[in-house]
N, C-alpha and C positions, 0 to 999 in steps of 0.2 A: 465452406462457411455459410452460417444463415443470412437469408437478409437483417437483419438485427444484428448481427454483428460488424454487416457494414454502416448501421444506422449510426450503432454505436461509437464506430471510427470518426463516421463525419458529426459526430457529435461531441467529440472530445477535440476535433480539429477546432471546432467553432469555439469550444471553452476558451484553448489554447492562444485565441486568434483575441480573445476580449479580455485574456490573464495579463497580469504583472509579473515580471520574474522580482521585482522589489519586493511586491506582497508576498509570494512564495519563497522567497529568501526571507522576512519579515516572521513567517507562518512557522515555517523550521526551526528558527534561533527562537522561537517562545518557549519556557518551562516545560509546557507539554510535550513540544517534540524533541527536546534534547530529551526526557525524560526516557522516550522511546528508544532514541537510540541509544542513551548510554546503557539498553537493555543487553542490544546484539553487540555493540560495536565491539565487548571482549572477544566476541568470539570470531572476529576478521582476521585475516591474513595481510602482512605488512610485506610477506614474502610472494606476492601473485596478483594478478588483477581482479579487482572487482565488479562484475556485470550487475547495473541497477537496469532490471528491464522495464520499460515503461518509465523513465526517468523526464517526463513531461519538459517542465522548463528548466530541470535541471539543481533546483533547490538542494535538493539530499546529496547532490552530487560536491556541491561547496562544501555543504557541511564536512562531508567524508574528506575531502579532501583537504580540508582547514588542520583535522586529526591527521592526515600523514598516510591515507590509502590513496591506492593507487585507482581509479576510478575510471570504467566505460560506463556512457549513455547511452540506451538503446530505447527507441519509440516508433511505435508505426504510424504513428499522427508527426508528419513529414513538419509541417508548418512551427511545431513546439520544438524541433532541431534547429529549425534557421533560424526561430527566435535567442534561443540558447547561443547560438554560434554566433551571434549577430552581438550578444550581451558581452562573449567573452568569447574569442577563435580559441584559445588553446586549452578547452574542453575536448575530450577526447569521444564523440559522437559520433552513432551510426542507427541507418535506417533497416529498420527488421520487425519483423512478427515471432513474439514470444513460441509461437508453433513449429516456428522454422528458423532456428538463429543460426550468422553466418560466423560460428567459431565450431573447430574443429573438437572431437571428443578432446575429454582431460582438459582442457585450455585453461580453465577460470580456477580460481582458489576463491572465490565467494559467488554465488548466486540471491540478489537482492529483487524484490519484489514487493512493492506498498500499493495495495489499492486498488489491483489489476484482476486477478485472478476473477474475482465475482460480477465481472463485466461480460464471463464467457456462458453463451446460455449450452455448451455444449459442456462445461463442467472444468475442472482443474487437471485431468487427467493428464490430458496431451501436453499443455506447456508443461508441469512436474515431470512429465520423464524426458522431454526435453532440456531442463535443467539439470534431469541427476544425468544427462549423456554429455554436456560441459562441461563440467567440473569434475576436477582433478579426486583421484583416492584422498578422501578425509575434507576436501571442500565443504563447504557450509552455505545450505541454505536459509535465507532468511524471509519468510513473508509476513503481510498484515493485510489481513481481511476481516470484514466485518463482522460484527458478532450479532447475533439476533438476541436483543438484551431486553429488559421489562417496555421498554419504552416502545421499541419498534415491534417487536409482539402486540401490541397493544394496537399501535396502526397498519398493522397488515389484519387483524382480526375486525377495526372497524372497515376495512377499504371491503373485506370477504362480505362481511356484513350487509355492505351497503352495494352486494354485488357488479362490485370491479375487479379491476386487475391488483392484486397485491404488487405489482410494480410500479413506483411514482408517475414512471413512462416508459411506454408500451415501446416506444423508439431506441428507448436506453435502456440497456438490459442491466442491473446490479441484484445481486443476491448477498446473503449472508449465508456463516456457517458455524455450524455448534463449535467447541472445541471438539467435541469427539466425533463430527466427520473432518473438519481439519483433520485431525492428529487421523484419522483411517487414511485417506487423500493420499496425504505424505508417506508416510508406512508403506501401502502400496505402490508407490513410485520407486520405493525400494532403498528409501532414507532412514536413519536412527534418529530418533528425534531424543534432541539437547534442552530444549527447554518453550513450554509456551505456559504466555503469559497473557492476562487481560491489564489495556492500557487505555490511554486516553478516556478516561470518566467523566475529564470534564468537560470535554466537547458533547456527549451526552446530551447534558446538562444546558450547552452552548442552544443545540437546536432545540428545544423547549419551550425555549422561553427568552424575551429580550432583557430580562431579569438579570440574567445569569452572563452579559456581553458586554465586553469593555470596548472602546474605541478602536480602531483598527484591523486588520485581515482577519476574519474568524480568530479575535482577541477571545479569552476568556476573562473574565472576572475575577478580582479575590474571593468571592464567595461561591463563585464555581468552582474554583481550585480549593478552596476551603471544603467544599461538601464531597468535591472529586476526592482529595485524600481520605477524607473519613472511609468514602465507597472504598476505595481503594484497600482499607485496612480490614472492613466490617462486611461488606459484600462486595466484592470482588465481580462476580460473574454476573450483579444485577445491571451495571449502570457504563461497564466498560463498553466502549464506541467499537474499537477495535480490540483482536487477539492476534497478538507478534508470535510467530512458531520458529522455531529454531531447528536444524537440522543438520545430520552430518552424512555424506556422501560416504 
C-alpha cells in the first residue's frame, strides 16, 4: 500500500477520535439517509449476514438492525471499533482491511460499503473482488461513492486552474466516479448489476452554502430538501452527492 493510504488510515483514525456516535446515529435517521437506504435495504437478505465494511462508529449498522438484519462491522480505523463497542458491547465488530477480509469464500448474503471505496488511490478493483470472493451465489452487493456532479466539477476545474492538487488533501486521498466507471468497476469484478441510483441531492446543496443548513449534524434544510427533490425529479445526475449501485454476486 501507498504512503497515502496510510495517511489516509491515520486520518480517519483522527475523524473517528473527535466523532459522536449520537451525531452519526442523529445523521442516518435524517430523511436523507433513510432515503438511501430504503433504496437497497429490498434487496438484503433476512436469511444470512451482512458485512458493512468500513462501518466507522457504526451508525448504518443500528439502522440495519432496528429493520431486522443481521449485521457485522468491519473497519480498519481500530479506535472507531472501540468507540462502537464502548457505545454498545453487543454489536457484532471486527478489525480488517477491505483488501484482505477475515471471512471465508461464500460466507456473507450482503456485502455493504458507503464512502470507502474512493479513499483508495490504488482504485476499486482489489477490494470488489474481494467482495464478490465473500459472498455467497446470488449475494448482494451494495455501494455509495461519490459522484462527480456540476458542483465538484466546477472545483476541481478552479483548484487545476489555479495549479494545485484537485485533491482537498494531498494527505487524504478521495476520488469520485461517473456512473459508467462505477457500473464498468463492478461488472468487472464479475457482479450483475441490480440497480444504481443518484441520491443525496440535498447534501449537495448542504456544502454550498450556509443557506441551504438547518441546526444540527450535517442537518439539511426544508429548502434543501425542497430543491434536492425537484433535482431529484428533473436532473437527476446534476446535483446528486452520491450514486448507490446495487449488485448481484
Amino acid at each position: 500500500m501507498s504512503a497515502r493510504y496510510d495517511s489516509t488510515r491515520r486520518a480517519w483514525q483522527s475523524i473517528w477520535d473527535g466523532a459522536s456516535i449520537a451525531d452519526e446515529i442523529d445523521a442516518v435517521q435524517s430523511p436523507r439517509s433513510q432515503r438511501t437506504i430504503d433504496v437497497y435495504a429490498p434487496y438484503l437478505p433476512h436469511d444470512a449476514p451482512i458485512l458493512e465494511a468500513g462501518s466507522g462508529l457504526s451508525a448504518v449498522l443500528f439502522a440495519l438492525r432496528e429493520r431486522g438484519f443481521d449485521v457485522i462491522g468491519l473497519d480498519y480505523a481500530v479506535n472507531a471499533l472501540e468507540i462502537s463497542r464502548d457505545y454498545d458491547p453487543s454489536l457484532r465488530l471486527m478489525a480488517g482491511d477491505v483488501h484482505q477480509l477475515p471471512f471465508g469464500d461464500n460466507a456473507l448474503g450482503a456485502y455493504l460499503s458507503f464512502g470507502v471505496f474512493e479513499h483508495f488511490e490504488s482504485g476499486m478493483d482489489a477490494p470488489l473482488r474481494e467482495a464478490y470472493r465473500v459472498l455467497r451465489r446470488g449475494g448482494v452487493i451494495v455501494l455509495t461513492i461519490p459522484y462527480p456532479n456540476i458542483v465538484q466539477r466546477a472545483l476541481t476545474l478552479k483548484r487545476r486552474l489555479q495549479g494545485i492538487s484537485a485533491l482537498n488533501d494531498d494527505t487524504f486521498y478521495e476520488s469520485t466516479y461517473s456512473r459508467s466507471a462505477l457500473a464498468a468497476a463492478v461488472i468487472a469484478a464479475g457482479f450483475e448489476i441490480l440497480k444504481v441510483a443518484p441520491t443525496s441531492h440535498s447534501y449537495t446543496l448542504w456544502g454550498m452554502s450556509r443557506l441551504f443548513r438547518a441546526p444540527g449534524y450535517y442537518r439539511t434544510n426544508a429548502l434543501a430538501e425542497n430543491i434536492g427533490a425537484l433535482a431529484r425529479e428533473l436532473l437527476p445526475w446534476w446535483l446528486n452527492f452520491m450514486t448507490v449501485i446495487i449488485a448481484r454476486k
